[in-house]
mmJSON file of the N, C-alpha and C atoms, coordinates in Angstrom:
{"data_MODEL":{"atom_site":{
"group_PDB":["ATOM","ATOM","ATOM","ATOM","ATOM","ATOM","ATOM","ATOM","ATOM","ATOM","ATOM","ATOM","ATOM","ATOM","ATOM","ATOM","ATOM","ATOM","ATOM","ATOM","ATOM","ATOM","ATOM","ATOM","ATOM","ATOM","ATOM","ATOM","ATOM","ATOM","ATOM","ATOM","ATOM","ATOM","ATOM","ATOM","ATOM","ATOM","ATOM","ATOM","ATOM","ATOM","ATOM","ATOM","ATOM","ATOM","ATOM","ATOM","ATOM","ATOM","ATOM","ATOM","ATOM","ATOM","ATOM","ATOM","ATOM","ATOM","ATOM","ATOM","ATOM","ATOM","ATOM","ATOM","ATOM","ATOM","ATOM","ATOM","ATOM","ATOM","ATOM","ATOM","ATOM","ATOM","ATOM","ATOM","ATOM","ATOM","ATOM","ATOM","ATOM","ATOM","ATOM","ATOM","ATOM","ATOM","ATOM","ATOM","ATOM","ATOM","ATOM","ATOM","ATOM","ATOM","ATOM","ATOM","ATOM","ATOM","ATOM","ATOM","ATOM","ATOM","ATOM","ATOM","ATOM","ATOM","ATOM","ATOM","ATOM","ATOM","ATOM","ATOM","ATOM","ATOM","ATOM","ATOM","ATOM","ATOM","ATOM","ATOM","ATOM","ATOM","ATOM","ATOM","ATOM","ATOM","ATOM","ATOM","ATOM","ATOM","ATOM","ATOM","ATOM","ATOM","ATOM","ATOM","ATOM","ATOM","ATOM","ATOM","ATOM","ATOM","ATOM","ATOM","ATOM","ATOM","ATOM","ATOM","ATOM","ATOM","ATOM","ATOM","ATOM","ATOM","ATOM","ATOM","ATOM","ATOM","ATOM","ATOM","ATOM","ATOM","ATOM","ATOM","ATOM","ATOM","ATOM","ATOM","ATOM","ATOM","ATOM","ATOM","ATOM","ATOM","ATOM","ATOM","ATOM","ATOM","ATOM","ATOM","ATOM","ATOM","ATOM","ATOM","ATOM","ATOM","ATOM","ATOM","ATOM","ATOM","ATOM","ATOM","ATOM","ATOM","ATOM","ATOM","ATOM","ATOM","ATOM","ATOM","ATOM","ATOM","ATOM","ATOM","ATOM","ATOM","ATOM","ATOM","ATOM","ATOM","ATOM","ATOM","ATOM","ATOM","ATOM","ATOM"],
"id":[1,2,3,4,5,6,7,8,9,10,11,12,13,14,15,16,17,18,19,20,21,22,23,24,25,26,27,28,29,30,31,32,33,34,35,36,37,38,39,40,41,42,43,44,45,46,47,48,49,50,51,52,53,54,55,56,57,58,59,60,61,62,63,64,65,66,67,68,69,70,71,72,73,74,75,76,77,78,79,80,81,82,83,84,85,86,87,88,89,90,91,92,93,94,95,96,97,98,99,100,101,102,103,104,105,106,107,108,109,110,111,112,113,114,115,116,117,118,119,120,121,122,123,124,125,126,127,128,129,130,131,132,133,134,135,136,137,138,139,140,141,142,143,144,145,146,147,148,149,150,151,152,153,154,155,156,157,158,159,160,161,162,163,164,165,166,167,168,169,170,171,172,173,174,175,176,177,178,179,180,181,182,183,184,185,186,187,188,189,190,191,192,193,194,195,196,197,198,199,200,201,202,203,204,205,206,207,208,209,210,211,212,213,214,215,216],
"type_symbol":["N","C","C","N","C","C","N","C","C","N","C","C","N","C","C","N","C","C","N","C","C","N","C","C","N","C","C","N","C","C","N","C","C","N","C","C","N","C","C","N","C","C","N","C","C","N","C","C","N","C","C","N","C","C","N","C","C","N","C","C","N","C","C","N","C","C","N","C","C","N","C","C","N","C","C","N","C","C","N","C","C","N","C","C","N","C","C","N","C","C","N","C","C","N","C","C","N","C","C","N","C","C","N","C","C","N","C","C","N","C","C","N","C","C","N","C","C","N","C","C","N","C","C","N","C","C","N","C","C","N","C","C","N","C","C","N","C","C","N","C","C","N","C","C","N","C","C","N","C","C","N","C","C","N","C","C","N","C","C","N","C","C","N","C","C","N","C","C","N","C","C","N","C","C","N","C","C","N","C","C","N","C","C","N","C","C","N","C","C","N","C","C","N","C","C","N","C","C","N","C","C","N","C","C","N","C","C","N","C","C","N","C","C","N","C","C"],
"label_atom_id":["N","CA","C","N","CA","C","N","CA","C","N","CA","C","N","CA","C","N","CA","C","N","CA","C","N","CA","C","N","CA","C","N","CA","C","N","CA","C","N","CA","C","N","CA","C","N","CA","C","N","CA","C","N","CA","C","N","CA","C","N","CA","C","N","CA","C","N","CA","C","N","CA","C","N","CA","C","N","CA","C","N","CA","C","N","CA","C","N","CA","C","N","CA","C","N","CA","C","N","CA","C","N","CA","C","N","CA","C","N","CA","C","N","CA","C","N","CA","C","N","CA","C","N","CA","C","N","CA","C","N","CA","C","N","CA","C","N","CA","C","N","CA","C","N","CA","C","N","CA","C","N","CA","C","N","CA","C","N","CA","C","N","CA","C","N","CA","C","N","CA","C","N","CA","C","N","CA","C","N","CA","C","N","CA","C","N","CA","C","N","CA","C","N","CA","C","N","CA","C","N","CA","C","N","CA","C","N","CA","C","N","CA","C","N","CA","C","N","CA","C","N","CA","C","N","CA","C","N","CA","C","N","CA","C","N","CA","C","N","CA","C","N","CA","C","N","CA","C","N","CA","C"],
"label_alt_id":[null,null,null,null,null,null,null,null,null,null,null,null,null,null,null,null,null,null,null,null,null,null,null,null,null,null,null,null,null,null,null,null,null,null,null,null,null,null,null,null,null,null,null,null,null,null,null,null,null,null,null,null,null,null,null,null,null,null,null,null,null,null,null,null,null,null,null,null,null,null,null,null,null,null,null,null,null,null,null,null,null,null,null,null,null,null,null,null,null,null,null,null,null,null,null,null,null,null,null,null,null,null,null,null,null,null,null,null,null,null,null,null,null,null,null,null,null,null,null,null,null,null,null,null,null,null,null,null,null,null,null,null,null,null,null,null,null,null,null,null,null,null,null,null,null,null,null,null,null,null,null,null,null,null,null,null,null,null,null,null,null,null,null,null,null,null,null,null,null,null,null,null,null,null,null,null,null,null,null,null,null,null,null,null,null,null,null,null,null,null,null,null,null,null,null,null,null,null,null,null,null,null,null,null,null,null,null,null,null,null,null,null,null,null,null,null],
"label_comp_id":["UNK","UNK","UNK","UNK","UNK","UNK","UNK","UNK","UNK","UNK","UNK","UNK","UNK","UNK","UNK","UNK","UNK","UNK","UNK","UNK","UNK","UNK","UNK","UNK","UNK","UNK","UNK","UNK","UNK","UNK","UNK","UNK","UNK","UNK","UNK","UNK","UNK","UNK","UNK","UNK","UNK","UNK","UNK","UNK","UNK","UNK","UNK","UNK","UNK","UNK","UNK","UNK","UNK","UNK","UNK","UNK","UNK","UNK","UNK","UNK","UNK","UNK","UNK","UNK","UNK","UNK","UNK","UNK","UNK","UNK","UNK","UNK","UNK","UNK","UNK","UNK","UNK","UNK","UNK","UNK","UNK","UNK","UNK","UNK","UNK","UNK","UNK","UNK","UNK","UNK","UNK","UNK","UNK","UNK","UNK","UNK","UNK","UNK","UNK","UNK","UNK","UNK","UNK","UNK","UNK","UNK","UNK","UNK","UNK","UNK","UNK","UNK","UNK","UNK","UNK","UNK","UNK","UNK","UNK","UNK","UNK","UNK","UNK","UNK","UNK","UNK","UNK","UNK","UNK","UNK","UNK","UNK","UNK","UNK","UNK","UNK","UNK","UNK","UNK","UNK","UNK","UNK","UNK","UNK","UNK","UNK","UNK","UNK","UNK","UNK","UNK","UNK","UNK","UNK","UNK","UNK","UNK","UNK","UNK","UNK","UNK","UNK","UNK","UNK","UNK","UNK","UNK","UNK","UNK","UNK","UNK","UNK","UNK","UNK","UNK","UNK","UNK","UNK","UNK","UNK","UNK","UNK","UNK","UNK","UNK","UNK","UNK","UNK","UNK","UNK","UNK","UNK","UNK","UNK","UNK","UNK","UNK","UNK","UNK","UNK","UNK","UNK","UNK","UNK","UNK","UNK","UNK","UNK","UNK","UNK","UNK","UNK","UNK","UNK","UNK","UNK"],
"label_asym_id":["A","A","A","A","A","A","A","A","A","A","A","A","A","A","A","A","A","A","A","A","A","A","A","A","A","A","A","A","A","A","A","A","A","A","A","A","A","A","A","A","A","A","A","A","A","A","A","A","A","A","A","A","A","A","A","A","A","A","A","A","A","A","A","A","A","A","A","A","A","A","A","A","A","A","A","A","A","A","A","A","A","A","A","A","A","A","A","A","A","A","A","A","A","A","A","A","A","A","A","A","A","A","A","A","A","A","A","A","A","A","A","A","A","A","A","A","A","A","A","A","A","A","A","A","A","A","A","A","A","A","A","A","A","A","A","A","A","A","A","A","A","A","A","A","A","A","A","A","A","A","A","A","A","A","A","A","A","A","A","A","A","A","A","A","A","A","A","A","A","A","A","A","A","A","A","A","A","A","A","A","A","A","A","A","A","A","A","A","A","A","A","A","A","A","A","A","A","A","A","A","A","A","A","A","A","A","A","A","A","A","A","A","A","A","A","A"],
"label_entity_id":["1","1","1","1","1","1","1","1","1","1","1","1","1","1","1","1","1","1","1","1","1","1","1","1","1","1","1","1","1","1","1","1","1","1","1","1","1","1","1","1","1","1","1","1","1","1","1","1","1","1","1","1","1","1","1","1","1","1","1","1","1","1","1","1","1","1","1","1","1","1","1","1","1","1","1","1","1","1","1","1","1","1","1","1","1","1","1","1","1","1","1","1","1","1","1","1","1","1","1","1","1","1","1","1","1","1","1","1","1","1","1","1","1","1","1","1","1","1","1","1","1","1","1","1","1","1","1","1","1","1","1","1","1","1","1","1","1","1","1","1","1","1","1","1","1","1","1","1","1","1","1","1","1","1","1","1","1","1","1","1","1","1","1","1","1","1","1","1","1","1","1","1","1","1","1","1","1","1","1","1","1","1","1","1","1","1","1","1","1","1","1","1","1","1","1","1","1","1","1","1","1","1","1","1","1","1","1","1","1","1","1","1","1","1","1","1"],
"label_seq_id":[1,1,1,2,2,2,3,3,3,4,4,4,5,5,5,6,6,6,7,7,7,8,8,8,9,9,9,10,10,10,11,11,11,12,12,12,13,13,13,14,14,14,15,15,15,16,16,16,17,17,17,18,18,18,19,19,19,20,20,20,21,21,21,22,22,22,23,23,23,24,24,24,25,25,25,26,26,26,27,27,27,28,28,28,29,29,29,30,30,30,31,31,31,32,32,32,33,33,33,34,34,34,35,35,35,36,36,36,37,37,37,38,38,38,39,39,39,40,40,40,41,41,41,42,42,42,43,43,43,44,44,44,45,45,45,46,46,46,47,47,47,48,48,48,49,49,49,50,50,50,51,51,51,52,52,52,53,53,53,54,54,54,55,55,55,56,56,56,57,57,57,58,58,58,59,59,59,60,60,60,61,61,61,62,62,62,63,63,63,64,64,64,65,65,65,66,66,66,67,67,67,68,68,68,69,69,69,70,70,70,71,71,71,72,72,72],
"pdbx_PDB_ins_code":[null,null,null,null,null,null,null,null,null,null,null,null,null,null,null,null,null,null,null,null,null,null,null,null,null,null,null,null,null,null,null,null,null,null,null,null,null,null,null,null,null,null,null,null,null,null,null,null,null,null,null,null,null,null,null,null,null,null,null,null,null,null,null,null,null,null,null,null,null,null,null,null,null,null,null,null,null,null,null,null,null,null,null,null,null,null,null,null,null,null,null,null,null,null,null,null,null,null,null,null,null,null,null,null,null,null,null,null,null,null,null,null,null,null,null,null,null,null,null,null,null,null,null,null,null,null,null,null,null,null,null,null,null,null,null,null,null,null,null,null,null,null,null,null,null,null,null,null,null,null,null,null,null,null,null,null,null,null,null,null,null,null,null,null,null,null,null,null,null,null,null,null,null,null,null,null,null,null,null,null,null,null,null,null,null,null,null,null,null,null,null,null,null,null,null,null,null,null,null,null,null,null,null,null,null,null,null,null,null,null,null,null,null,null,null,null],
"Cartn_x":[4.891,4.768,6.049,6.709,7.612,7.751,8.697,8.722,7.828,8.387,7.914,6.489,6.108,4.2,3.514,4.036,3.54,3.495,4.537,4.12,3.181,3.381,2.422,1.173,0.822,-0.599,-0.924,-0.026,-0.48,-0.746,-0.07,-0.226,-1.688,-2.147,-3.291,-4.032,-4.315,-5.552,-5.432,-4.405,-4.82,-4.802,-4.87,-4.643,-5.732,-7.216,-8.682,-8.926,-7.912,-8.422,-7.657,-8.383,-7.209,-6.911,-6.072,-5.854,-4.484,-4.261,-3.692,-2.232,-1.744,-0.695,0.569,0.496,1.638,2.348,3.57,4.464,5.813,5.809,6.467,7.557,8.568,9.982,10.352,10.857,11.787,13.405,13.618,15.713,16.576,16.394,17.184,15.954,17.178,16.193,16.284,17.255,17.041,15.45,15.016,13.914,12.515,12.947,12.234,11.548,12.648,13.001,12.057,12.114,11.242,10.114,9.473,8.16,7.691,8.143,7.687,7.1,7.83,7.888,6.478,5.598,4.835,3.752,3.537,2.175,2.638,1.763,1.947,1.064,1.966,1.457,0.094,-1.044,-2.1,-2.692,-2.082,-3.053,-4.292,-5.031,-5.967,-5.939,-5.235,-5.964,-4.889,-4.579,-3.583,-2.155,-2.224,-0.84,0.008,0.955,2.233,2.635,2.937,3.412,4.304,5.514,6.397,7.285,7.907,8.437,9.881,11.0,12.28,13.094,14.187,14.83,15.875,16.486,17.526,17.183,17.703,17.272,18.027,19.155,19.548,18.855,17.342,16.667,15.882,14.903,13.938,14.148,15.611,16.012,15.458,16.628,16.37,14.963,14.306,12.595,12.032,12.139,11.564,11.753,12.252,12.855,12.301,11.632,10.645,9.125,9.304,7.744,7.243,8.132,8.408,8.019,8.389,8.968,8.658,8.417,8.107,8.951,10.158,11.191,10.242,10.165,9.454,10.719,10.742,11.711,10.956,11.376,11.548,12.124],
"Cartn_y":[-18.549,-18.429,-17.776,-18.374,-17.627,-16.488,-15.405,-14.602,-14.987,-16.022,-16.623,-17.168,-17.654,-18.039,-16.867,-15.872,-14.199,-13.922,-13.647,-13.386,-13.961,-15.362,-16.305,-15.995,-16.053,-15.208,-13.856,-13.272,-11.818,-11.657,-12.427,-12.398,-12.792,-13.966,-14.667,-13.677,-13.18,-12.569,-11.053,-10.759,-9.364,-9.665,-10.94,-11.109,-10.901,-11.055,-10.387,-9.094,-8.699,-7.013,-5.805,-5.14,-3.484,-3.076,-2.373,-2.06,-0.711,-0.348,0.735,0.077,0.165,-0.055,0.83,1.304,2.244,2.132,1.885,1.661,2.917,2.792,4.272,3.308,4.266,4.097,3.004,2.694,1.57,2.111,1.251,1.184,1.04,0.473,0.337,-1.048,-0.653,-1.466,-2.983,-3.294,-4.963,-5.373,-4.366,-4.13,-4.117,-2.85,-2.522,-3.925,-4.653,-5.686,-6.746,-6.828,-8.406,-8.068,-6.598,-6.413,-6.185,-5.596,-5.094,-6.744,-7.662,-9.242,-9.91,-9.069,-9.772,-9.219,-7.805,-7.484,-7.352,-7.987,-7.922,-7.12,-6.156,-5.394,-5.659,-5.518,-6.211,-4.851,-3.598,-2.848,-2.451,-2.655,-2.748,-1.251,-0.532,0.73,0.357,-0.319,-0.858,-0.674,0.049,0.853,0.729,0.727,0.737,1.94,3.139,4.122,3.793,4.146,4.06,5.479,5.771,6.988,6.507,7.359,6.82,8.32,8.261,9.223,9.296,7.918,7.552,8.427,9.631,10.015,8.557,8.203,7.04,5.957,5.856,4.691,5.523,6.418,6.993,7.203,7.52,8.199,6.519,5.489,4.73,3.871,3.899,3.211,4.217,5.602,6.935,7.213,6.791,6.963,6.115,4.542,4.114,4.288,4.427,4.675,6.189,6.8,8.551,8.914,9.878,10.01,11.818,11.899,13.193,13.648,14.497,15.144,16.023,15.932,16.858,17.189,18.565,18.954,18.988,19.358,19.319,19.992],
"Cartn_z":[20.003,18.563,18.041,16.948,16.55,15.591,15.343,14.531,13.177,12.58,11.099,11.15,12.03,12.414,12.82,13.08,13.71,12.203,11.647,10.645,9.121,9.033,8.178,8.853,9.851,10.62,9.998,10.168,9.949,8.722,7.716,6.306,5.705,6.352,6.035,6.242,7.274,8.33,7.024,6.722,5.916,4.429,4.087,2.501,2.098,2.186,1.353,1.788,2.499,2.89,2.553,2.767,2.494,3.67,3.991,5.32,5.183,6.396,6.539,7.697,7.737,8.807,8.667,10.107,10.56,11.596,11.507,11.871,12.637,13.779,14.396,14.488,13.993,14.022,13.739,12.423,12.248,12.011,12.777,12.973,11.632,11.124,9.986,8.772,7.712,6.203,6.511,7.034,7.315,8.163,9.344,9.583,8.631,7.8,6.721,5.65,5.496,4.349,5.264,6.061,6.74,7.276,7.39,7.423,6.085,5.0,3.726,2.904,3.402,2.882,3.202,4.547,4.98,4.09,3.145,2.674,1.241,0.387,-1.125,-1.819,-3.075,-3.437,-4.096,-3.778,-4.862,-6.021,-5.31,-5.698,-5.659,-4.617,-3.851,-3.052,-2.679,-1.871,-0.666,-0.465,0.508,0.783,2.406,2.337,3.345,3.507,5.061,4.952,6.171,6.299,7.5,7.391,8.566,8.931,10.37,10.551,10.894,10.727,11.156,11.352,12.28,12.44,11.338,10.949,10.048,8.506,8.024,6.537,5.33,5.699,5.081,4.724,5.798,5.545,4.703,5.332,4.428,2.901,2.917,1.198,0.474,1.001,0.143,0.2,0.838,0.917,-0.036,0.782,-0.337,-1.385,-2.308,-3.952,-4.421,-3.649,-4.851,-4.138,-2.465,-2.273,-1.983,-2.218,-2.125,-0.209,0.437,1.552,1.584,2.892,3.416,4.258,4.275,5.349,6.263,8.04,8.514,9.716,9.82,11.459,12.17,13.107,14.71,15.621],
"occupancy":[1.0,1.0,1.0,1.0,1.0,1.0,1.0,1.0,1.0,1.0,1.0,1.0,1.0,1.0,1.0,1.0,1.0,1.0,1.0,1.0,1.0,1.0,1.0,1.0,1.0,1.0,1.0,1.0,1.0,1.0,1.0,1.0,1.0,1.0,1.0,1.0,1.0,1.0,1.0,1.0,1.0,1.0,1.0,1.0,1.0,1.0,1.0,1.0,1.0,1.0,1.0,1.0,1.0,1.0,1.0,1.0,1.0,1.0,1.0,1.0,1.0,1.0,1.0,1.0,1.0,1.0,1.0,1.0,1.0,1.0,1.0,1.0,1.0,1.0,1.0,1.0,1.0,1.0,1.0,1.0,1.0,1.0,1.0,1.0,1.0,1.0,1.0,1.0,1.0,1.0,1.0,1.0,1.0,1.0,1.0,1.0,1.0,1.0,1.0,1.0,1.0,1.0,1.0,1.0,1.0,1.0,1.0,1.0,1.0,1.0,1.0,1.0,1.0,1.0,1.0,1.0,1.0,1.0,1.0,1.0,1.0,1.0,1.0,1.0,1.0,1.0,1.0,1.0,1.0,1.0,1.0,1.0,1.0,1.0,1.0,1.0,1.0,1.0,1.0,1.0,1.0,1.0,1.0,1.0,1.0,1.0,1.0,1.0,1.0,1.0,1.0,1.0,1.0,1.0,1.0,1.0,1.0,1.0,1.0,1.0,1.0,1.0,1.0,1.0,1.0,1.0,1.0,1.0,1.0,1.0,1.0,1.0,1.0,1.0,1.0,1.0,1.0,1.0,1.0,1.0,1.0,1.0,1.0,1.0,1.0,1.0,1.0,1.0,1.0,1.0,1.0,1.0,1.0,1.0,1.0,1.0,1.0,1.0,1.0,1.0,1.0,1.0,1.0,1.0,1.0,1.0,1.0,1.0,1.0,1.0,1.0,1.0,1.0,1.0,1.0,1.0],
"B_iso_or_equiv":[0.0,0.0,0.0,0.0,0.0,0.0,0.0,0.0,0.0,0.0,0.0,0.0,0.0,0.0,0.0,0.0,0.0,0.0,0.0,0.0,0.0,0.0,0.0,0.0,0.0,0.0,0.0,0.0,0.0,0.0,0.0,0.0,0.0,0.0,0.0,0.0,0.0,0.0,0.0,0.0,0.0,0.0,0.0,0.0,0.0,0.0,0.0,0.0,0.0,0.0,0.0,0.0,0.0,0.0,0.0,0.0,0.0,0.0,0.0,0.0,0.0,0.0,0.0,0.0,0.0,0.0,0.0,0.0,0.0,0.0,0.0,0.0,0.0,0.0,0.0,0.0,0.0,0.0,0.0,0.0,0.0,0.0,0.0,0.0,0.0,0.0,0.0,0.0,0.0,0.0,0.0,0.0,0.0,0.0,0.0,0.0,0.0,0.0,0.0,0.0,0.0,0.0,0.0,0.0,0.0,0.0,0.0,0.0,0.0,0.0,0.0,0.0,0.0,0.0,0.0,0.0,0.0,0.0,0.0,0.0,0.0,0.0,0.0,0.0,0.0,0.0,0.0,0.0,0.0,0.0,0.0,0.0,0.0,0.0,0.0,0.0,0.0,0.0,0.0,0.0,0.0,0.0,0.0,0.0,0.0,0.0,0.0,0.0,0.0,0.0,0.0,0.0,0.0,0.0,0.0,0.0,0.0,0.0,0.0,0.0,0.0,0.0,0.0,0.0,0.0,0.0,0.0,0.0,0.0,0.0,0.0,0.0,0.0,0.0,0.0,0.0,0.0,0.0,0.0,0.0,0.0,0.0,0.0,0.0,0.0,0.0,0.0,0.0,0.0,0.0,0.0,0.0,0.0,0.0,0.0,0.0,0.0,0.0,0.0,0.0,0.0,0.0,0.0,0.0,0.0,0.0,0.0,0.0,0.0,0.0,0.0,0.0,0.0,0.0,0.0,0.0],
"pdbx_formal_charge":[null,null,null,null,null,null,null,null,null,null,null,null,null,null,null,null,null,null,null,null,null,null,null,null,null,null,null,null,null,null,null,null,null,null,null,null,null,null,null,null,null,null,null,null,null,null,null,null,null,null,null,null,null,null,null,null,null,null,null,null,null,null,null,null,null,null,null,null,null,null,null,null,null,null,null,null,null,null,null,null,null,null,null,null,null,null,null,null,null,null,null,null,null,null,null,null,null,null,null,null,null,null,null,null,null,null,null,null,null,null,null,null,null,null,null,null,null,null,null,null,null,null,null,null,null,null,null,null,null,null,null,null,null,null,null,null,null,null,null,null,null,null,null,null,null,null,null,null,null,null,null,null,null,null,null,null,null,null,null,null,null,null,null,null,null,null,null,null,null,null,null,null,null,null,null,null,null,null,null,null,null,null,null,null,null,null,null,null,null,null,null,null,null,null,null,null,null,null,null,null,null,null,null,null,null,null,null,null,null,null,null,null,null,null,null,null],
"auth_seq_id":[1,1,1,2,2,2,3,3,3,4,4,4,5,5,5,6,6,6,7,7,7,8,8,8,9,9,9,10,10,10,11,11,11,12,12,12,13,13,13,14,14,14,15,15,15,16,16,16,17,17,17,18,18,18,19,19,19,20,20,20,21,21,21,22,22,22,23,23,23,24,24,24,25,25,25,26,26,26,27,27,27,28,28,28,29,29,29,30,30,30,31,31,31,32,32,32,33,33,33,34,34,34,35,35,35,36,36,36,37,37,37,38,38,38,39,39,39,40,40,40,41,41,41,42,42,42,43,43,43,44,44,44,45,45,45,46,46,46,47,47,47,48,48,48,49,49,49,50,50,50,51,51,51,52,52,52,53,53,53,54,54,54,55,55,55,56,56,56,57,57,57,58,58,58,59,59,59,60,60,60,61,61,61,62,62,62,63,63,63,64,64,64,65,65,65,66,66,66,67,67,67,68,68,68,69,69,69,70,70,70,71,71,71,72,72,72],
"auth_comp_id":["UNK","UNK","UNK","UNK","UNK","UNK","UNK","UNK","UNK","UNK","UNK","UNK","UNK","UNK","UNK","UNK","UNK","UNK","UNK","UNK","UNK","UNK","UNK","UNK","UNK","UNK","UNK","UNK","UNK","UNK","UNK","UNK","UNK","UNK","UNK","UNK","UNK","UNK","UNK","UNK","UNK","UNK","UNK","UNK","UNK","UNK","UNK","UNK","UNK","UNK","UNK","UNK","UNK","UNK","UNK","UNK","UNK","UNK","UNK","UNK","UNK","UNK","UNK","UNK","UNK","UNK","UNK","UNK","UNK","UNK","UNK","UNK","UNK","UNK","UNK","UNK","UNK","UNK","UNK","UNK","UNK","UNK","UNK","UNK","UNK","UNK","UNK","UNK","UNK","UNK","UNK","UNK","UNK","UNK","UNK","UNK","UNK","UNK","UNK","UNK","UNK","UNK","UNK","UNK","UNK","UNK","UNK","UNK","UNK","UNK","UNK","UNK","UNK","UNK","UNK","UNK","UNK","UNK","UNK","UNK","UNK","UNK","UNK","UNK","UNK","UNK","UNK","UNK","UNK","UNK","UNK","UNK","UNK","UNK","UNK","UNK","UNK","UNK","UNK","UNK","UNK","UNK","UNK","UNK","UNK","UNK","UNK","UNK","UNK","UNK","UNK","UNK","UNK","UNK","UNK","UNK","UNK","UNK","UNK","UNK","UNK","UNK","UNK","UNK","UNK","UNK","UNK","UNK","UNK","UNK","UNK","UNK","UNK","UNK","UNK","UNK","UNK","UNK","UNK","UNK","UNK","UNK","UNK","UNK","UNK","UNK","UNK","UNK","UNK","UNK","UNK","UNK","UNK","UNK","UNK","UNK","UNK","UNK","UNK","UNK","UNK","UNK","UNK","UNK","UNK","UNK","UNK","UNK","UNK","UNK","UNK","UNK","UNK","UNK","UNK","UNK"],
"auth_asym_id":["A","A","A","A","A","A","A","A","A","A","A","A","A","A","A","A","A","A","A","A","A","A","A","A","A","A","A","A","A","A","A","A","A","A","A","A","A","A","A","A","A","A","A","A","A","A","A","A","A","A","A","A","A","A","A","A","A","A","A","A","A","A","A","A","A","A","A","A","A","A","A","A","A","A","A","A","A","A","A","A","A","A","A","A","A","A","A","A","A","A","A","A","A","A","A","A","A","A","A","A","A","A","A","A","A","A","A","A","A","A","A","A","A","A","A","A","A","A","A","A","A","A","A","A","A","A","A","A","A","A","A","A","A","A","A","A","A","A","A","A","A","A","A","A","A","A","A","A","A","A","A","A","A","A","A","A","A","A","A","A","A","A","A","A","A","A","A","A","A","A","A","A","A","A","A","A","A","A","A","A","A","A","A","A","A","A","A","A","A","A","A","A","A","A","A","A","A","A","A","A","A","A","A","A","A","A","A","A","A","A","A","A","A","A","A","A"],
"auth_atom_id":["N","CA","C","N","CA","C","N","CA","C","N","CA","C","N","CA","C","N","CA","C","N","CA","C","N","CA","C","N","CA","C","N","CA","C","N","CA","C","N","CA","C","N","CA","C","N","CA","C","N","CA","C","N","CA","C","N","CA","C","N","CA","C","N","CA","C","N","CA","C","N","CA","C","N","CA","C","N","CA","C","N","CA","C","N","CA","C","N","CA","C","N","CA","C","N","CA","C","N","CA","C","N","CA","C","N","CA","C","N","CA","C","N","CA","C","N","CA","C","N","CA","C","N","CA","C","N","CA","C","N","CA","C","N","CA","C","N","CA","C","N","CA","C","N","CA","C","N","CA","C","N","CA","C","N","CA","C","N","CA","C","N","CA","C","N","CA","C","N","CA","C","N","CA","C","N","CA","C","N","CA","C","N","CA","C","N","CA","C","N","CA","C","N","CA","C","N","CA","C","N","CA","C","N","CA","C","N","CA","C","N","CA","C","N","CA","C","N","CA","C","N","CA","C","N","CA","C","N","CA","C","N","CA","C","N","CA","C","N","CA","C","N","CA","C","N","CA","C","N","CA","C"],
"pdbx_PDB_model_num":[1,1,1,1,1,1,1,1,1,1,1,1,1,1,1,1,1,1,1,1,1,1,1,1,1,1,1,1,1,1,1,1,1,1,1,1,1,1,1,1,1,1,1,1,1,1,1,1,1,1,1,1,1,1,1,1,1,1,1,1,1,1,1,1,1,1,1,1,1,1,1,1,1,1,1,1,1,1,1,1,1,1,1,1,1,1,1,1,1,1,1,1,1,1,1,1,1,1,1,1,1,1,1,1,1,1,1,1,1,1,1,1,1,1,1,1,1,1,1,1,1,1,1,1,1,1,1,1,1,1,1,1,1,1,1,1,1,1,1,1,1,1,1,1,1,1,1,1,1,1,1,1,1,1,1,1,1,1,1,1,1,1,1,1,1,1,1,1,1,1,1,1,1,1,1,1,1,1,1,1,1,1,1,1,1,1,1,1,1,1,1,1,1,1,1,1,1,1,1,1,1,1,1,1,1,1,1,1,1,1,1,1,1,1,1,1]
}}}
């Protein structure tokens, strides 16, 4: 199955539902940008949370979906 049928799958299977998905560590926004593509905002209760070491990614995802700095 390829990337693009993994994802047209995944899309279908969560489009009448709400759901939660979390995501540990994404690498960079090009990442960001082709998973964010697969869930549409409906407003529904429905959310993606992801963690990253990169503050460069977080700032810019976090300024429109707001972002939590934690140390270590």
């Amino acid at each position: 199955m390829s990337e693009d049928e993994l994802g047209d799958k995944l899309h279908k299977s969560l489009f009448s539902r709400r759901y939660l998905i979390v995501l540990d560590e994404i690498w960079s926004i090009e990442s960001w940008d082709r998973v964010k593509t697969l869930f549409t905002n409906r407003n529904d209760g429905s959310a993606i949370m992801f963690t990253t070491r990169l503050s460069n990614l977080a700032s810019q995802v976090g300024g429109y979906y707001g972002s939590l700095d934690m140390s270590f």
